[in-house]
N, C-alpha and C positions, 0 to 999 in steps of 0.2 A: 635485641633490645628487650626492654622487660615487656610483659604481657598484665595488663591491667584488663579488671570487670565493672561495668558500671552498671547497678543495678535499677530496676524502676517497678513500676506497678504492673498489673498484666494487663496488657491490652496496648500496652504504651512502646512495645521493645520494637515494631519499627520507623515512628518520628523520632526513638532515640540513635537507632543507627545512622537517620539521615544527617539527626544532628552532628554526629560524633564526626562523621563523614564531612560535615560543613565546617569543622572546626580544623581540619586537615589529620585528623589520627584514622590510623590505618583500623578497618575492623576485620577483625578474622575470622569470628564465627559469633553466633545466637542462640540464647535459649529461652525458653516462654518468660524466663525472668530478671536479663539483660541482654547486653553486649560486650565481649570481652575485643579491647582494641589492642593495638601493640606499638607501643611507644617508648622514648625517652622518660623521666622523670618531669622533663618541664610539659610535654604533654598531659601528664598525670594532673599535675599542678594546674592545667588551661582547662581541663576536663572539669573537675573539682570546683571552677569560677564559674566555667561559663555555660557549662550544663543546666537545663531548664527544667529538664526531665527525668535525671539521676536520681535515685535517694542515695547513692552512695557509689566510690569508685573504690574497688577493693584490689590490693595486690595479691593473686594467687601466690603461695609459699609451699601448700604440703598435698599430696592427696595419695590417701593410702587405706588400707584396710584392715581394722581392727577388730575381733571378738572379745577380749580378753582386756581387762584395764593396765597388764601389763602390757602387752602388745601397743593400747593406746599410749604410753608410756613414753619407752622409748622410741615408738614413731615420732615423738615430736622433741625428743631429746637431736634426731636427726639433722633437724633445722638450729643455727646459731640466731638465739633470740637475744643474742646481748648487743650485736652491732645496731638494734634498732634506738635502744635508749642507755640511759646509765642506769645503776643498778639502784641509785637515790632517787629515782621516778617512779611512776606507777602505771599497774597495767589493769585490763579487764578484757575478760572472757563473755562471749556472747555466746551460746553454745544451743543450736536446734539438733533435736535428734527424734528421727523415727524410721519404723520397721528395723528396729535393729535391737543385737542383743543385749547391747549396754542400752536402757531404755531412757535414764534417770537422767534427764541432761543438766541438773545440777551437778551431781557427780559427773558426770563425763568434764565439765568445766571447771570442777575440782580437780581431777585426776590431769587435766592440761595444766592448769595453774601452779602445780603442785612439779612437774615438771619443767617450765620454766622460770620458777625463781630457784630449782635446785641448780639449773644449770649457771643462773647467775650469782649463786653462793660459791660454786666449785672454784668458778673464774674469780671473783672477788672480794669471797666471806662475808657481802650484804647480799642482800634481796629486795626486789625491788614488793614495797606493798602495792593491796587492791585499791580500787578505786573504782566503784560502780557509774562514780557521776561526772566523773571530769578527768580521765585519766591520760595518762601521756602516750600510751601505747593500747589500742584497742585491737585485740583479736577477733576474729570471727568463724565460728566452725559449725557446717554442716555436715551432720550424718544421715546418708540415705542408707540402708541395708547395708549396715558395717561400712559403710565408704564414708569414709572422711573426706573435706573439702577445708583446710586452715586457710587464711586470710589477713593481711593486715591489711583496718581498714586505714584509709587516709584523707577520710574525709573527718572523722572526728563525731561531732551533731551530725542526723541526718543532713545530707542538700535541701531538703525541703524548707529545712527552718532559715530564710531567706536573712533574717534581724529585722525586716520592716513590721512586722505582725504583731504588736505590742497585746490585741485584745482581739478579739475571735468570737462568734457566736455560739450557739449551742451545738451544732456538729458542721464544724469548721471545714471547709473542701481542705486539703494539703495544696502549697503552694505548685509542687515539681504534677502534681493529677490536672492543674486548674494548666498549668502552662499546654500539658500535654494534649487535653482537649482542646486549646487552642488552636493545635498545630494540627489534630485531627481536623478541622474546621474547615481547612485549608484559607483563611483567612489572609488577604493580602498584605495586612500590616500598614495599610494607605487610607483605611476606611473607618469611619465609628466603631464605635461597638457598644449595643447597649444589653443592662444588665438591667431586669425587670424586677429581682428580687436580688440584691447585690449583695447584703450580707454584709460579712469583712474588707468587701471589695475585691476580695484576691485575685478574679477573671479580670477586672479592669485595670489593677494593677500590675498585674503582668502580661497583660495586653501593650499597656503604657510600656513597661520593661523595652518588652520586644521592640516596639518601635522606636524609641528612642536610643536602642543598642547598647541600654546596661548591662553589665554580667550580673546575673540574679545572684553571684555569690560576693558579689562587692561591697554589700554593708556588712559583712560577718568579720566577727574581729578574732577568729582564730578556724583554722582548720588541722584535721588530725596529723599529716606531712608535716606541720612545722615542727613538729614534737621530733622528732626522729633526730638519729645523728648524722644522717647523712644529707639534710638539705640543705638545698642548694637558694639560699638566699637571694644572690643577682637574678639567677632566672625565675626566681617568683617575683620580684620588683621588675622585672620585664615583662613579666606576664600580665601584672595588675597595670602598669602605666599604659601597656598598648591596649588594654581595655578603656583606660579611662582615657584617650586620647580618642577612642572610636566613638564616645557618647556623642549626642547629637543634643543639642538647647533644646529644642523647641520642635513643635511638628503643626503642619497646617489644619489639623480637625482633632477630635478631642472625643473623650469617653463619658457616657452616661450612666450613672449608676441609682438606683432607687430601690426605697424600701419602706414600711409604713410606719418603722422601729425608730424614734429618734436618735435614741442613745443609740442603737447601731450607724446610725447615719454618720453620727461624732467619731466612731471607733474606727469607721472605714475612710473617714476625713483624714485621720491622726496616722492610718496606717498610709495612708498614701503621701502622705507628709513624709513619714521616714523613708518612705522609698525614694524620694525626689521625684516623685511624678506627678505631686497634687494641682502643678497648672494643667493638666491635660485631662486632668478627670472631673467632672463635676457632679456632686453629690446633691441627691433631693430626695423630702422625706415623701413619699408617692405612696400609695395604694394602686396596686397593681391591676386594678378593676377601672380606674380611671387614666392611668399612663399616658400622653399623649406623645405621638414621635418628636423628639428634639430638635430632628435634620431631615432632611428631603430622603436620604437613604443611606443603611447602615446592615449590622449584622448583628444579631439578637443571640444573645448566648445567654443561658438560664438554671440555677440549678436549684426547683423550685423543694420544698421538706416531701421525703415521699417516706414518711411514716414510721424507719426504721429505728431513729432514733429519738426523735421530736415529733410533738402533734398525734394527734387521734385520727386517724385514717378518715373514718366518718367526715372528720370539720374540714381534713383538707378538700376533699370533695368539692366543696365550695371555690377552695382555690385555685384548683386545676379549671373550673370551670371559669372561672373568672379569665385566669390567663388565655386563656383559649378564646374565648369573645373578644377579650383585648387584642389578641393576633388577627384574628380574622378581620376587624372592624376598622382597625387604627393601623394596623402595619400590612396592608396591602402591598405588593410588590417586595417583601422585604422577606431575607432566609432568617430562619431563626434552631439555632441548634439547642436542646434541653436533656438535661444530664436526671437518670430517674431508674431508681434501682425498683418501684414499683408499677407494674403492669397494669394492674387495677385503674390506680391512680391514671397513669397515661393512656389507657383507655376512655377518660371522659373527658379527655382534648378536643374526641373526636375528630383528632386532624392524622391525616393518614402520612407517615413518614416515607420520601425519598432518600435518604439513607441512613445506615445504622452501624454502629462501632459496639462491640462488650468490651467494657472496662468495669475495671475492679477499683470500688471506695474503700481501701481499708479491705473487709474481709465480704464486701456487701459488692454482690455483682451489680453492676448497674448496665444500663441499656442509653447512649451515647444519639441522639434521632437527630433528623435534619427536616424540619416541616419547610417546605415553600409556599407564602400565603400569595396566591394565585386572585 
């Protein structure tokens, strides 16, 4: 069967293997920056839906080694890239490269590019044009020290870009990072979950997701597999129906989310609307210095501005302090997990964390803690 790779964040690769593993695809191996499973195509297809934590499911095609841009050439004249699309579509080159002698990874992307539509000229006297934003066939190639890794990807947009996120705040969590601390969390999926600074809403939203057993790729109106010539139609209309037959109405407790920003309070309203999950979340505009608990007992997930890219280090000070007397005073008995790529800052929590995950925001390390207010 083929061998598909689903990529993710770092810190994330294994609640993605357990996922992949819960979704019934076989995994074979790991690396710091996914899981590569081994499936049929309708798995590919189930992976691509129902993945929380993917950014992307890629089909391995080439891996070989090149100095020379002829060498990189016809290494990839080796692979038939016509069977993927017609020669009236379009493709596009994603091309990372380092420690290697070809260093220019525009040119390495040219010189692949430039190879695959020869070969579709050979076979059929057109070629297919680029398309940097919406193309029909996305490639993907990594070079570490002259080792190439080619890819078609089949997701298309990243997974992350769910369709529910219409509006976003100023440094937005990604949805597939916000699911994945989730599942870090080890959270029952039975219980609240309250969000002290909510933002976009994306932790209560896919909190919601989880529980009510949507596929987080089920409001997306196109993925990169459908483009291809060889898909398989019935079994993606099997795939989506046995999803949408698993959703569940309603759940017995519900999610809280706040923030002191009105207009963000509307934007995480509107985004949990397009999700279908806006009865289960309830939004309030709060300042997090006065929070009071919603429910007798829940699980506090937080992922408050630690300076990187919003705010003045100095002013948040205040905030981190804020939040901190709010834990201590109001949420007695209650676990609360807080996402914070600065030390400084979670230093004047002063609350001493029982455990702790690195995950990576983007290119910003963060530090993933689990305070119990005792």
């Amino acid at each position: 069967m083929p061998i598909f790779f689903a990529s993710t964040a770092r810190g994330l690769v294994e609640p993605l293997e357990a996922e992949l593993k819960g979704l019934g695809l076989k995994v074979v191996d790991k690396t710091a920056g996914g899981v590569t499973f081994d499936s049929n195509w309708k798995g590919c297809y189930k992976a691509n839906l129902h993945s929380r934590l993917a950014s992307r499911i890629l089909k391995p095609i080439l891996d070989f080694t090149a100095y020379e841009p002829d060498e990189l050439y016809n290494n990839i004249l080796k692979h038939d890239f016509t069977k993927y699309i017609k020669p009236t579509q379009t493709i596009s080159i994603d091309a990372s490269v380092s420690d290697s002698k070809m260093r220019d990874q525009r040119f390495v992307a040219m010189k692949i590019k430039d190879a695959i539509v020869d070969q579709f000229r050979d076979k059929y006297g057109v070629r297919p044009d680029v398309d940097n934003y919406n193309p029909a066939l996305r490639i993907q190639v990594r070079c570490v020290k002259n080792m190439f890794n080619v890819s078609i990807d089949t997701s298309g947009e990243s997974l992350f870009k769910r369709g529910y996120r219409k509006e976003v705040g100023e440094a937005p969590l990604k949805e597939n990072l916000a699911a994945g601390l989730i599942k870090l969390s080890e959270w029952d999926q039975q219980t609240p979950i309250v969000d002290l600074m909510c933002g976009s809403g994306t932790f209560l939203i896919e909190a919601a997701m989880m529980s009510l057993n949507i596929a987080p790729g089920i409001n997306r109106t196109r993925f990169g597999f459908q483009n291809l010539l060889g898909f398989e139609k019935e079994a993606w209309d099997d795939v989506v129906q046995e999803a949408l037959d698993a959703e569940k109405e309603t759940l017995e407790f519900k999610f809280y989310g706040y923030d002191i920003d009105n207009k963000v309070i509307k934007n995480a309203k509107d985004n949990a609307r397009n999700a279908g999950v806006d009865e289960v979340i309830e939004f309030k505009k709060e300042s997090v210095a006065t929070v009071e608990p919603p429910v007798e007992k829940g699980l506090i997930i937080v992922n408050p501005p630690y300076g990187a890219r919003i705010g003045d280090e100095d002013n948040l000070r205040d905030v981190y302090r804020d939040l901190s007397f709010t834990l201590k005073h109001r949420f007695k008995g209650w676990d609360a997990w807080i996402l914070s790529g600065n030390k400084e800052l979670m230093a004047d929590l002063k609350l001493k964390a029982t455990r702790k995950h690195f995950v990576f925001n983007g290119n910003i390390e963060c530090r993933f803690l689990k305070y119990s207010m005792f």
